[in-house]
N, C-alpha and C positions, 0 to 999 in steps of 0.2 A: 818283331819276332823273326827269325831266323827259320826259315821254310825249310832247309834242310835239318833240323835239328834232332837229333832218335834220343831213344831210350837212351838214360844213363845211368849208370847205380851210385845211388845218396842212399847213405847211411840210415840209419832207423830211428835215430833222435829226428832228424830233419823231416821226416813222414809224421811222426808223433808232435813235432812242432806245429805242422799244419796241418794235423786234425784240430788241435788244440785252439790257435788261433780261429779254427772254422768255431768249432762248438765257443768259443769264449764270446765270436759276433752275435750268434746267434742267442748267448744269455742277454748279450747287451741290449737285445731288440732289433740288431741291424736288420733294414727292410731287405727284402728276398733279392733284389737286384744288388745290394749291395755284397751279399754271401757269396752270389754269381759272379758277381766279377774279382774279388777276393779270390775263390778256386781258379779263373781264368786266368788269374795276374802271376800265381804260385806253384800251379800244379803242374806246369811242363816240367821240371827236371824228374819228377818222377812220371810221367805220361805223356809219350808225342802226342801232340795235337795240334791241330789248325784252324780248330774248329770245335763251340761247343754249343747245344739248346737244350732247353729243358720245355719238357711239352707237357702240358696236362690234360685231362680226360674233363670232359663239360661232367655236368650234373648227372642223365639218365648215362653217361658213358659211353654215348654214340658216334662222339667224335674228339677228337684231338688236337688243341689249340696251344702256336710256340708261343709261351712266355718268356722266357728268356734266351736271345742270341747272340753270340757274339765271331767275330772271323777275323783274320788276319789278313782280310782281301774282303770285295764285296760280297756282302749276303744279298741272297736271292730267295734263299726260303729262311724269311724272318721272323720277330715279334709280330703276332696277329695271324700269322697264316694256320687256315685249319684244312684237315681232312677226316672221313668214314676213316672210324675203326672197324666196323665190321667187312670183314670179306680182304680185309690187307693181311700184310706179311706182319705186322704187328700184333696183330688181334688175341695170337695166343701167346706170344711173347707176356702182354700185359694181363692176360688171365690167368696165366701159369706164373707168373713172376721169372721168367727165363731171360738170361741174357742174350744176346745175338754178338757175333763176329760175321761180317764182310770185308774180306780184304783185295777183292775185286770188284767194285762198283759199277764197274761200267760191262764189265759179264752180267752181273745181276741184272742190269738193265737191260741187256739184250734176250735176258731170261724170261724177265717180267716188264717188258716196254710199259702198261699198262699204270705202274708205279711213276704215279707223276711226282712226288717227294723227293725220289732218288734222281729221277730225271731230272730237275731243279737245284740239287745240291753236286750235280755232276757236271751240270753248267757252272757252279761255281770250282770246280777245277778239285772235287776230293774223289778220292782213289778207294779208301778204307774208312770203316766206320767200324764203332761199337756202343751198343745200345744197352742200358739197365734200367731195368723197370724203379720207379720211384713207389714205396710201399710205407703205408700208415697204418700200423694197431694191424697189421695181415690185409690188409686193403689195398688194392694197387690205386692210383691216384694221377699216373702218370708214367714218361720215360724220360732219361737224360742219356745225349747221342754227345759224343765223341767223334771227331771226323776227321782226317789227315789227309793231305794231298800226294803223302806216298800208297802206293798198295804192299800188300803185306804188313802193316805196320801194327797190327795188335793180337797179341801173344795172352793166354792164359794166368800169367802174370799182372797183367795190367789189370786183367779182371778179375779177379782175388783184392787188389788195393785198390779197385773203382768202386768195391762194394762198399767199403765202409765209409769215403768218399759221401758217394749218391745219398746213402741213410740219413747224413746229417742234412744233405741239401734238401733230402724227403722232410726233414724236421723244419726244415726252414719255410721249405712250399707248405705245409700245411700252416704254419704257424702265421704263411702272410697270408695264406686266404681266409683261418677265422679272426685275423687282425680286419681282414675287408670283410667280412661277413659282418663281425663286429662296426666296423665304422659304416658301413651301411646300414643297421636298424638304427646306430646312432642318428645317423642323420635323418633318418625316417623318421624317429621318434623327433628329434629336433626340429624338425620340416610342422610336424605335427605343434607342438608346444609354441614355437614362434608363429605361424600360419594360424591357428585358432583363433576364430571369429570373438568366444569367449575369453576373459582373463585369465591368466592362469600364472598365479602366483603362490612361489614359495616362502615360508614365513619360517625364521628358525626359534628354538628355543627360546630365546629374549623376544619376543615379538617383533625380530626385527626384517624386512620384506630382502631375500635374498636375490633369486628370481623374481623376471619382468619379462612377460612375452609382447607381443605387438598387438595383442589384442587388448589388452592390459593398456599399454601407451595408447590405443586409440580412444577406449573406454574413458580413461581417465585422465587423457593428455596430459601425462606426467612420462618423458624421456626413462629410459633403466637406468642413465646415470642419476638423475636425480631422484629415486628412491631408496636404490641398492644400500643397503646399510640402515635406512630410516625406518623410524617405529612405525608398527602398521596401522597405529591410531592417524597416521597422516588420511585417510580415508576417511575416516568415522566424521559421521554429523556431530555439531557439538554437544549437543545433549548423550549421544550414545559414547564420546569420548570421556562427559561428566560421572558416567557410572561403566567407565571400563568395561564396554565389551566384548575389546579386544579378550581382556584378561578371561572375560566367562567363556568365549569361544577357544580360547587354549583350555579352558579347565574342564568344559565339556569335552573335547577332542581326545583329551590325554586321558579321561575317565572311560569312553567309550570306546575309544578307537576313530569314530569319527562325527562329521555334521553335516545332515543331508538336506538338501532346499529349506536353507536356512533365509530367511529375508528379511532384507533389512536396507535401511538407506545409507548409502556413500554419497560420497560429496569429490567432484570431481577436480581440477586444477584452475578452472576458473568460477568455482563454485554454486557450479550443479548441484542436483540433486539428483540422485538416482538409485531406484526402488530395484537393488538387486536378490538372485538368489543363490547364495554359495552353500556349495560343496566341499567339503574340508575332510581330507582324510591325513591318521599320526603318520611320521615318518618317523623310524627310529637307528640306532647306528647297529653297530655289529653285535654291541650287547645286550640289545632287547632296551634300552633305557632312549624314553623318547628325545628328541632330536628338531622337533620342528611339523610342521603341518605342508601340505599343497591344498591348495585351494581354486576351484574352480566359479569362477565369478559370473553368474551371466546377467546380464540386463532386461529387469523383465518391467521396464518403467512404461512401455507401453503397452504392453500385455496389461497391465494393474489398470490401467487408464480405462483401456477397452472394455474392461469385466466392470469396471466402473461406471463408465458409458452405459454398456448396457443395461445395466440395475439401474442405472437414472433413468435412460428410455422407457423401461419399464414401468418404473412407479411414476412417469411422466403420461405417459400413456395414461395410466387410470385416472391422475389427478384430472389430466383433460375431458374424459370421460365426466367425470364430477363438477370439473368448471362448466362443464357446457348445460348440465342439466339446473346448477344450482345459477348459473349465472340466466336460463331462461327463466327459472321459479321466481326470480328476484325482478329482474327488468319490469315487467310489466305492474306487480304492485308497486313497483318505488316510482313509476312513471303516474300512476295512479294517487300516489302519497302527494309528489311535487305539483300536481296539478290541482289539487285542494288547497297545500298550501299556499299557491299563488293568488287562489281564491280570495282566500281568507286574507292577506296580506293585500291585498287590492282594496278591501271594503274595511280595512283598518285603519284610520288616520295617522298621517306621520309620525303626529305628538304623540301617540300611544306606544309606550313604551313596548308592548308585547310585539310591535313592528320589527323591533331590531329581533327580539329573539327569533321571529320566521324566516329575517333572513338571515339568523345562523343557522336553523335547520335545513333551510335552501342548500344551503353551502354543503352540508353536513351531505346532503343528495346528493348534488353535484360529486362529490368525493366516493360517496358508494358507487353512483353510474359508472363514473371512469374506472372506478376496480371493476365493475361489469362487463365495460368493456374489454377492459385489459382482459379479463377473464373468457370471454367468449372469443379472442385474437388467439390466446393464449390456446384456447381446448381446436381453435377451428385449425385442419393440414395447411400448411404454410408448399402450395405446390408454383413453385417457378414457371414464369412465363420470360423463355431466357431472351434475352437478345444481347446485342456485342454491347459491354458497356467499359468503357473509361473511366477505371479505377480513381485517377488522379480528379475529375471530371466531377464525378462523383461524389469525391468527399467535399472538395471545394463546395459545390452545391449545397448539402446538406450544412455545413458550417454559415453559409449565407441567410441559409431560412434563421438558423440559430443567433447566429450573430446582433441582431435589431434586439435580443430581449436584455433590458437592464444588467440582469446577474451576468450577460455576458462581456458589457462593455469594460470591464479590467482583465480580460483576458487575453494574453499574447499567441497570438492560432498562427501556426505554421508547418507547410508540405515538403516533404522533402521527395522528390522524385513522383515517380506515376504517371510523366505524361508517355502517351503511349502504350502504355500498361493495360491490355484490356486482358477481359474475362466475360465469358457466358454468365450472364445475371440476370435476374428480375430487377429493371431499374429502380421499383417504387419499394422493393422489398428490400432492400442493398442498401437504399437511401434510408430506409426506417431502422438498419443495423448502424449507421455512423449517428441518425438522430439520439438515437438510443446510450451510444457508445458517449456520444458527446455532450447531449444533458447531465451523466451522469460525472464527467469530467467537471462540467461547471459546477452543481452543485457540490462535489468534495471542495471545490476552492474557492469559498463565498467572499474572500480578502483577493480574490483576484490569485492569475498564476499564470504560467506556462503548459499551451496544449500544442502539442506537436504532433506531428503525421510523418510516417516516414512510409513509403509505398517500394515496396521487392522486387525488381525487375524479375522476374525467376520463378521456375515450377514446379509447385502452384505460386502464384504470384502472395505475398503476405505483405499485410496493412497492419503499422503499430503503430498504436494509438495510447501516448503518453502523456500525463498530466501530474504536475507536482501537489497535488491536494494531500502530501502525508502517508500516502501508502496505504495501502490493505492491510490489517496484521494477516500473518502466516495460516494461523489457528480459524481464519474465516475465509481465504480466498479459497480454497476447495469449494465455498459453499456456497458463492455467489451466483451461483448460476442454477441453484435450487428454487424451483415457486416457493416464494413469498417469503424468502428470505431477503432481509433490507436489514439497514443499517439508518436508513432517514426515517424520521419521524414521522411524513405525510406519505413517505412511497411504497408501492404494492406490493415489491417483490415479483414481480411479473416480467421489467424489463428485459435483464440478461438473460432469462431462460428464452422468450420471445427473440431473441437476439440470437442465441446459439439454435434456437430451431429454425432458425431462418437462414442460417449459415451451412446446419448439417441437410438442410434440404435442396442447399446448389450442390452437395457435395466436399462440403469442406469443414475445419470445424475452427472454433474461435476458444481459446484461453486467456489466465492472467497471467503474470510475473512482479511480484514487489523489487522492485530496485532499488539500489540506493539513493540517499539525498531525500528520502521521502518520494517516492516518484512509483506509480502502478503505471506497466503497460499493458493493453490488451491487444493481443495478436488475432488476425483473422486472416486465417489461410483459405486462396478459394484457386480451386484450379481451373488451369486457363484454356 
């Protein structure tokens, strides 16, 4: 740019040309520094200048910040820099909407040293300035300064054609700050939707999954690319897939408006399960005709467990109550029964047939005591006497005691990790959860099988205990760990519950899992 260059007079198309071009960027959307520098690049033949910025007023209007500058030489007072509007030579400039001329800058500075603005743009070598307030809907919002390195250099002229000028630039400054007003809740909202601990997924019209937040991806470890497009039955358990309820979840939503702690089970990408509870509200387009659902997913798979938990502690609690009194009413007459019939069986000869039937009622004892027992284990607090025990150490041991009986000899026993592995346990109470865990392995596989151990280095440390005997069905592993639910013909129903109370009394708690191939593991987490 050419430093000495003045005022020249262009014609009145070429003024109308570049409003036109201004206002034509500004329908286009060009962003606010592009408008700027557009006026910058164009508007010397009708306005000396050497110098332009445009400043706007912060939020409560107490100060004044350059957004956009540009010079023909180095800038000194730039983009960023702010100052107090109140108590400056501005202050009623931008309240009254008044223009300013100064065409001696460095008088004014001698006038008002105190003006550090002028004294920084006077370092930059300008002589003259002129200042127009930027105004929105009657609001002032800002100024845009003019500044040439000659003095004397603006005439009442220049401000008549600076007005209409700045108006459009005001259209432009306000249009990029609710552009950023705008992409700031967006991205707050966005922050929100992606960041959300819950899923939160958009479902359109066709039932097909739109939106994927990262809550969504962690829940259901399924990537956005690979559901985006896909039906939203890809979630559904297969029985809720068999009766469509995807489809009744649209046909409620779009009847009502929406579906509030709705629960039900999903099935995750390596096929989980998981006891969720969505929120689903309609979304609809411009014409009121629905459009789609959002849904809000949350995992309340261990919430259910818990409220579970605790209703078994409960009715656990009384059962024990009940074993303990029914299991003392009983002991003492059935000890009373077997010791007659021993009698009697003593002073009976071999050959007499009625000898085998006493020692099938012996037997017949023997099976009631041990349910007595189990029963008085069963009602008696199972309290930990801890000491450091060796996971790996441990189950080995108990598989030893195990291993010498018949029904075990076709079974293949193998540890996978644990040495090293300790945890605070009751050793004899620890050892009676693997005896427990692993009778119950050999008897499912009377043909012999595969029992395997795998020990979790990690906190709380977990023990899985898997055996191919065929699997648990679905509809019965919830309820194994109920008194006196069994599946064998001779056993009490006693074990796994004795097992999980002796797990949740280190602190920890023990489940199942059906797997494939026919295979149940039982997990027991204890912390270390």
């Amino acid at each position: 740019m050419d430093a000495g260059v003045k005022d020249s007079v262009v014609g009145e198309p070429a003024r109308l040309k570049l409003l036109d071009d201004i206002i034509l960027s500004i329908n286009r959307g060009k962003s606010l520094d592009e408008v700027f520098n557009l006026v910058f690049d164009r508007l010397l033949p009708f306005v000396p200048y050497h110098r332009i910025a445009v400043a706007l007023m912060d939020g409560p209007g107490s100060r004044l910040s350059i957004l956009c500058a540009r010079s023909d030489g180095k800038l000194v007072l730039g983009r960023g820099y702010a100052g107090q509007i109140a108590g400056s030579s501005l202050e009623p400039l931008i309240r009254q909407g008044r223009t300013r001329i100064i065409n001696d800058l460095r008088a004014y500075l001698e006038a008002k040293p105190e003006s550090e603005s002028t004294r920084l743009i006077v370092k930059e070598g300008m002589r003259s300035s002129l200042t127009l307030p930027l105004v929105v809907a009657g609001e002032p919002i800002g100024v845009m300064f003019f500044s040439s390195r000659d003095v004397d250099t603006y005439k009442p002229e220049h401000e008549d054609f600076l007005r209409s000028i700045v108006g459009h630039v005001s259209i432009a400054v306000e249009k990029s700050r609710l552009l950023d007003a705008f992409k700031e809740k967006s991205d707050y909202l966005e922050n929100i939707l992606h960041n959300s601990a819950d899923a939160i997924v958009v479902v359109d019209s066709h039932n097909r999954i739109r939106t994927w937040n990262d809550g969504a991806r962690v829940m259901f470890g399924y990537r956005a690319d690979e559901v985006i497009g896909k039906s939203y039955a890809i979630l559904l358990a297969d029985e809720d897939r068999l009766r469509d309820e995807g489809a009744w979840i649209q046909e409620q939503i779009e009847r009502v408006g929406f579906l509030r702690d709705h629960e039900g089970v999903r099935v995750t990408r390596d096929g989980r399960r998981l006891t969720v509870s969505t929120t689903a509200t309609l979304l609809k387009d411009s014409l009121g005709r629905p459009m789609g659902r959002s849904c809000i997913i949350r995992d309340v798979t261990h919430l259910k467990r818990l409220q579970q938990e605790l209703v078994a502690s409960q009715s656990l609690a009384a059962v024990g109550e009940l074993a303990a009194t029914v299991a003392h009413e009983i002991k003492n007459p059935l000890a009373g029964i077997s010791g007659a019939i021993q009698i009697l069986a003593e002073g009976t000869p071999a050959t007499d047939p009625r000898r085998s039937v006493m020692g099938d009622i012996l037997d017949q004892i023997e099976r009631l005591d041990r349910t007595v027992r189990d029963l008085l284990h069963f009602a008696r607090p199972a309290v930990p006497s801890k000491e450091d025990v060796d996971l790996g150490d441990s189950v080995q041991r108990a598989w030893t005691l195990l291993a010498a009986q018949p029904a075990a000899s076709s079974i293949r026993f193998t540890v996978e990790g644990g040495a090293g592995v300790r945890v605070g346990a009751d050793p004899q109470l620890l050892h009676q959860v693997w005896i427990n865990l692993f009778q119950n392995a050999i008897e499912a596989m009377p043909k012999g099988g595969d029992l395997s151990v795998k020990v979790r280095d990690q906190s709380p440390a977990v023990v899985e205990v898997t055996d191919t005997g065929g699997g648990i069905d679905p509809e019965r592993i919830e309820r194994i760990f109920q008194p006196f639910f069994t599946t064998k013909t001779r056993g009490t129903g006693l074990g796994l519950p004795i097992t999980r109370k002796i797990v949740q009394a280190h602190g920890g708690r023990v489940w199942a899992a059906r797997g494939s191939a026919g295979t149940t593991t039982f997990f027991v987490e204890m912390p270390r």
